[in-house]
N, C-alpha and C positions, 0 to 999 in steps of 0.2 A: 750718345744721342738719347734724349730720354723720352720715355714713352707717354701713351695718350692717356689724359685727364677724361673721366668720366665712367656712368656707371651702365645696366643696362642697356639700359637704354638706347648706347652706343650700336649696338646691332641693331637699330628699326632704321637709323638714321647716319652713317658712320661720317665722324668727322677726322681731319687728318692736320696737327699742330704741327707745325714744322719750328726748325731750332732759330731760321733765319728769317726776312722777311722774301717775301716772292719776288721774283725779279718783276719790273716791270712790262705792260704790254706796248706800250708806248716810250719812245724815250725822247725827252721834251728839246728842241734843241741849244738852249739856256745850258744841258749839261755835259754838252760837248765843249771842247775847247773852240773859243771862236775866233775867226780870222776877220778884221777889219778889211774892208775892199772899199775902196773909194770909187764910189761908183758916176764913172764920166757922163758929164748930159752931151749929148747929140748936138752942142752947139757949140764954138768959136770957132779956134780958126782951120780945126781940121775936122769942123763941121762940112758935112757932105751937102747941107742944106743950100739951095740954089741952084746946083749945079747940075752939068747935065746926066748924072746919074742920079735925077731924083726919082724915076719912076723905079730904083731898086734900093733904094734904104729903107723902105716902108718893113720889108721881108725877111731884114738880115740885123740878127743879133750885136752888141758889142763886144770886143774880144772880153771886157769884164765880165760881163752879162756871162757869157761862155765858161769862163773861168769861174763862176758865182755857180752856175747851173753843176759843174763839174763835182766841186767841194760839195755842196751839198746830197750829190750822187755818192763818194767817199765817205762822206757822213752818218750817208741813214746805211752804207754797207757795213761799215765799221760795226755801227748800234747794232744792227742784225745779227753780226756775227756773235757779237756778246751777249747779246739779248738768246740767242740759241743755245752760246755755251752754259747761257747759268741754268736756261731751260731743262739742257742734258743733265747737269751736276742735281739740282732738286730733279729731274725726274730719277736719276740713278738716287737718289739717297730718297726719294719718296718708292719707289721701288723695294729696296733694302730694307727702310722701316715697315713699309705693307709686309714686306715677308716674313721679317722677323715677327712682327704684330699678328700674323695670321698663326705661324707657326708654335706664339707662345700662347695665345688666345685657344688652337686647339690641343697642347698640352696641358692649357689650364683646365678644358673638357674634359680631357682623357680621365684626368686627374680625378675630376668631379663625379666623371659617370664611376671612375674606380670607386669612391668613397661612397656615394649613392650603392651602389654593388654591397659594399659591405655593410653597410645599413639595410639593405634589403634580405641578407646573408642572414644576418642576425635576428630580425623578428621574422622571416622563414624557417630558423633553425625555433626560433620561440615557438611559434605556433605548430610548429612539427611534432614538438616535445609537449603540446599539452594537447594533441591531438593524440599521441599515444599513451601520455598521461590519462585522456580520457576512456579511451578504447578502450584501457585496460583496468580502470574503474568499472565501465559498463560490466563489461566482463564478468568482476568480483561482484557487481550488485546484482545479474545474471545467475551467476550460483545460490547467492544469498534466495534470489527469489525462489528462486528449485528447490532451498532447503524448507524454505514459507511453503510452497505448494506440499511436501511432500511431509510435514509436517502436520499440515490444514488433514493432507488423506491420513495421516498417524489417527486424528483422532477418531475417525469415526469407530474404529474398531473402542476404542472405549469407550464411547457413547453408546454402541449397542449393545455393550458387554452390561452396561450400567442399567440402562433401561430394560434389558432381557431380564437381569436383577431383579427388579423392580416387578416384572409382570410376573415372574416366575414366584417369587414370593406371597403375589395375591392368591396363590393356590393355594394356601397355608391356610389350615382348619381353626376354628373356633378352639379353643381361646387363645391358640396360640399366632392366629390373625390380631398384631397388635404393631403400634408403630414404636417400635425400638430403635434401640443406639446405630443398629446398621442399616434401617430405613431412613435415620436421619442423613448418614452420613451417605447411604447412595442417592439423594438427593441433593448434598452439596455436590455429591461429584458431577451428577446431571447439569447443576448450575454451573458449574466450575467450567466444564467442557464447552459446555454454551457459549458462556464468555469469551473464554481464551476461541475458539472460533472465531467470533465477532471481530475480534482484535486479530486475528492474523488476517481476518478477510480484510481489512481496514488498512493492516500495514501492506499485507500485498496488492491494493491498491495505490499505497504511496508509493512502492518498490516501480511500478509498473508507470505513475507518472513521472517519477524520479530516472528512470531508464530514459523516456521519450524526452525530455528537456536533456539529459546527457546527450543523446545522438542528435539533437537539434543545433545546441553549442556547439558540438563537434562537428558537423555538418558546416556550419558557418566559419570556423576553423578553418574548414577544409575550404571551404570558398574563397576563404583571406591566402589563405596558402597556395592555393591553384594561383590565382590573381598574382603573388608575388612572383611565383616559378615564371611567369609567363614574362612577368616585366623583368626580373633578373636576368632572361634569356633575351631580350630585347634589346638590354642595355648593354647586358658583355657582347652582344652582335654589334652594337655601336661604338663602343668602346675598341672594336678591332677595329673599324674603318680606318683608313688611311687616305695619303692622296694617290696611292697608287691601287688602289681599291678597283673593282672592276666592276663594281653593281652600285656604284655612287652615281647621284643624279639630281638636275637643279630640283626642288620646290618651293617654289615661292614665299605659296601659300604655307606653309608651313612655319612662318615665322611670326608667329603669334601665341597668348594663349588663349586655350578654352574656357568657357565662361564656367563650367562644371570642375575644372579643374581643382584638385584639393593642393592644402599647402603643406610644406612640413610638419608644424607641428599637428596639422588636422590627419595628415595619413598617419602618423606614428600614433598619435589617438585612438587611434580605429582601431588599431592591431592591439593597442595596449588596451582598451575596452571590451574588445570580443575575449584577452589573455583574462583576465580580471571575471568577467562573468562565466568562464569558460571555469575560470580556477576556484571561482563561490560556487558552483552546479556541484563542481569536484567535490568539496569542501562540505557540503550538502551530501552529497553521495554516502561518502567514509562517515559523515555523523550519523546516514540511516543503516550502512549497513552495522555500526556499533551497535544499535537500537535495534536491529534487527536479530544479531547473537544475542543481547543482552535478556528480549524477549522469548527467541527461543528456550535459548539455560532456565529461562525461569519460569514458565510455563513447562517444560518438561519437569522438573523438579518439583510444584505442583501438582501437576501432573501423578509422580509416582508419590508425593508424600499421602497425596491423597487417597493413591492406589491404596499403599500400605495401613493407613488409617481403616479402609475398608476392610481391609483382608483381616485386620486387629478384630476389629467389632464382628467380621464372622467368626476366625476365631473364639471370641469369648462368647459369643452367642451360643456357639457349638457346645465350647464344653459346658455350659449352661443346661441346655437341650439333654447332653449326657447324664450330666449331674440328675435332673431333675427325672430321666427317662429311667436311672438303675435306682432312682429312690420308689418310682412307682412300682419298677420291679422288685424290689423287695417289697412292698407294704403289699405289694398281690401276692405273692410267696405267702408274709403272712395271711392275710383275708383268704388265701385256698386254705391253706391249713386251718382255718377256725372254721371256715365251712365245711371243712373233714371232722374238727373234733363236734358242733353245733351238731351236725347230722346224726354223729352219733350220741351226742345227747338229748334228742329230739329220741331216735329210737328206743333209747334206755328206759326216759319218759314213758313214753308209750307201752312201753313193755312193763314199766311199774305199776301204771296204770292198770293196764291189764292183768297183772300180776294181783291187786287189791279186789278184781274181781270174784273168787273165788271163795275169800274171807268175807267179803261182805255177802254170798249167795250162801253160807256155812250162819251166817252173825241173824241174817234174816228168817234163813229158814227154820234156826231154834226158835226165836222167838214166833212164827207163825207157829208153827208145829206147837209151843205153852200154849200159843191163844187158842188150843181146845182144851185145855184142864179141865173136869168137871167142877163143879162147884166151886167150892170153899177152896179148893187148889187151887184155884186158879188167884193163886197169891203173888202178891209184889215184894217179891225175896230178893235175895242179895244178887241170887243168881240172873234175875230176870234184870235188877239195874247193869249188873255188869253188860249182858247180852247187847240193853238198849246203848248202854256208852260206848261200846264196841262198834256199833254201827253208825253213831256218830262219827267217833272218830275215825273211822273206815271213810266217811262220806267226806269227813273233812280233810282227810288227808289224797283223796282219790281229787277232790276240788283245787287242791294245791299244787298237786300233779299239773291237772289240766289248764290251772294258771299259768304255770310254770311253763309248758307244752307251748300254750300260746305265745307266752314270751319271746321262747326260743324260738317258734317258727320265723314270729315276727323278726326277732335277731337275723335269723339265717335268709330272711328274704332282705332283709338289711344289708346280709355280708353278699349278698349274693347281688345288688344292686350297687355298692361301692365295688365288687368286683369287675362288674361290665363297665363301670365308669372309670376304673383301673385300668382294664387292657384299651377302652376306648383313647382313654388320654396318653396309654403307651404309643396305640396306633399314632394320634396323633402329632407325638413329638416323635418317632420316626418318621414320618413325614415332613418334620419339618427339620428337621435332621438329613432326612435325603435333598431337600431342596436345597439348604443351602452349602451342604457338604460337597453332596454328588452332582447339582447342577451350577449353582452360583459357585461356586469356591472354584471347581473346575474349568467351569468356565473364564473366569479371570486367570489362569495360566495362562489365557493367549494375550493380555494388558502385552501391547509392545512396548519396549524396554525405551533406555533414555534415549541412545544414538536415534533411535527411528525419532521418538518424540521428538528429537531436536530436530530431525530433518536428514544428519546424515546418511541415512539409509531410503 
């Protein structure tokens, strides 16, 4: 017996094709077998007309007539019966085909909601898997951010370490207040730090809008996901019904569709559109958190080259400061000692000096003591030029002296003004010796190390 022709459509409207033609409602009577009757007229010779039973042939049949009425009684019985039987055979085979039709009609359902199930199965397990694909992205961009924030607090300790530097150095006395190799260099690091700030405040705001679009996606994820769970249970609840089901019931209305409704390929779109944007956020994720290592490594590295760049140029500052602090003390070593040997040849001076006093009060008083000669004695003898050259060169050699006196004083107030400018400028390269030794140099022992700059700590 074969089955019904046609497509959906078939459930709004159902039609039922049968193998044979329907039996008839009527059956014509051309298609019975027919009996010729010759049917007698009420006249000749055993015509009743005339006679005196006419007042009852009006009322009474011919035994043909009779016979006519009879057969055609047999006739429409006969037809009924057959007309019944074919009735029962299509109802029994339009029964049999209904049940069959019904019965493979909802194993073709069964079927369909099974297969729909496993399509539902399948982009529920998809978006499951990029729901905790994502989670656990967030996650990792989660740490990454902690490492940016904890980073961001790494640097302030060298920006203050840098700029303490920096203030602490303006104490630094004349001349050795001067903008050198390690004022240079604490000033890229000021800049340095500055920057690399900017730039972590900048990624930790991509980090932070790159989270909110991850749990957004994943959010909608989870939406498509709830949505499936709920229709998958829907469906395997319908896929169990049966016809011995105990919670089945007409609805009518129910057999139509919604004008909202989506179709195959538009729901699998959906789920494969939110997988896709859901897998580019990812994708996005893993490219900032690469850029996000890549920036720390390299700002901490940075970070310490510069450290050490600093600490180099103190270093060499320092031993500079030393160099030039034992050369002043030596040349003060010597300038004391010549203000030892000066003084005492200031006093020797003076003492020579003094020492010519006694020859020239001896060179003088001869010759006042001639200037009373009497007369004619009162001669210009050999003895009286020697007396006068005597006191010349007395005068001129006591004048030599006290040139000589003044020189040296002048000298010794000389060593004695490069000496206060001596220990002045010793003073002040120990001071700047202690500045950058005992406060700046020191200070930069607390420079935290690479793991903090990176963030892991």
């Amino acid at each position: 017996r074969a089955g019904p022709a046609g497509g959906p459509g078939a459930m709004a409207q159902p039609r039922v094709l049968l193998t044979k033609e329907p039996a008839p409602q009527s059956v014509p009577a051309s298609d019975l077998p027919m009996k010729v009757y010759e049917v007698a007229l009420n006249t000749g010779a055993d015509s009743s007309s005339g006679l005196a039973t006419a007042g009852f042939r009006t009322a009474k049949y011919l035994p043909a007539e009779w016979h006519l009425n009879n057969s055609e009684l047999y006739h429409k019985a006969f037809a009924g019966c057959q007309q019944a039987e074919r009735g029962r055979a299509e109802a029994k085979d339009l029964t049999e085909y209904a049940a069959a039709t019904a019965q493979r009609a909802q194993q073709d359902s069964t079927a369909a909601l099974g297969q729909r199930l496993q399509d539902i199965h399948f982009w529920k397990a998809e978006l499951q898997k990029e729901i905790e694909n994502l989670d656990a992205e967030t996650s990792l961009l989660a740490a990454q951010k902690l490492r940016l924030e904890r980073a961001l607090d790494a640097t302030e300790v060298p920006y203050a370490i840098a700029t303490d530097n920096l203030q602490c150095r303006e104490r630094r006395q004349a001349p050795d207040l001067v903008g050198d190799e390690v004022e240079r260099e604490l000033l890229k690091e000021v800049e340095l730090i500055r920057n690399i700030q900017e730039l972590l405040k900048r990624t930790l705001m991509q980090a932070s809008n790159q989270m909110r679009l991850n749990r957004d996606h994943k959010e909608v994820c989870e939406m498509d996901w709830s949505d499936k769970v709920e229709t998958y249970n829907i469906d395997d609840k319908c896929g169990r019904y049966h016809n011995e089901s105990t919670n089945i019931q007409f609805h009518p209305s129910s057999v139509k569709f919604e004008e909202s409704a989506s179709t195959p390929e538009t729901w699998a779109k959906f789920s494969q559109d939110n997988i896709y944007r859901a897998e580019r956020e990812k994708l996005a994720s893993v490219n900032l958190r690469a850029l996000i290592d890549n920036i720390l490594r390299d700002i901490s590295e940075d970070m310490r080259m510069q450290c050490a760049v600093v600490n180099e140029a103190f270093a060499k500052n320092c031993e500079e400061l030393d160099d030039a602090k034992h050369k002043l003390e030596h040349h003060l070593k010597k300038i004391l000692k010549e203000i030892g040997d000066q003084e005492a040849n200031i006093a020797a001076l003076k003492q020579a000096i003094k020492d010519k006093e006694a020859p020239m009060k001896v060179a003088q008083t001869r010759l006042y003591d001639r200037s009373f000669r009497p007369n004619v004695e009162l001669c210009r003898d050999e003895a009286q030029f020697r007396l006068i050259s005597e006191v010349e060169e007395l005068t001129e050699s006591i004048g030599s002296l006290k040139k000589k006196l003044l020189e040296s004083e002048q000298s010794l107030r000389n060593l004695e003004d490069t000496r206060m400018n001596l220990e002045k400028e010793i003073a002040v390269k120990a001071n700047s010796i202690f500045i950058d030794r005992q406060k700046c140099m020191a200070h930069r022992t607390r420079y935290p190390v690479v793991l903090k700059l990176a963030g892991y700590q």
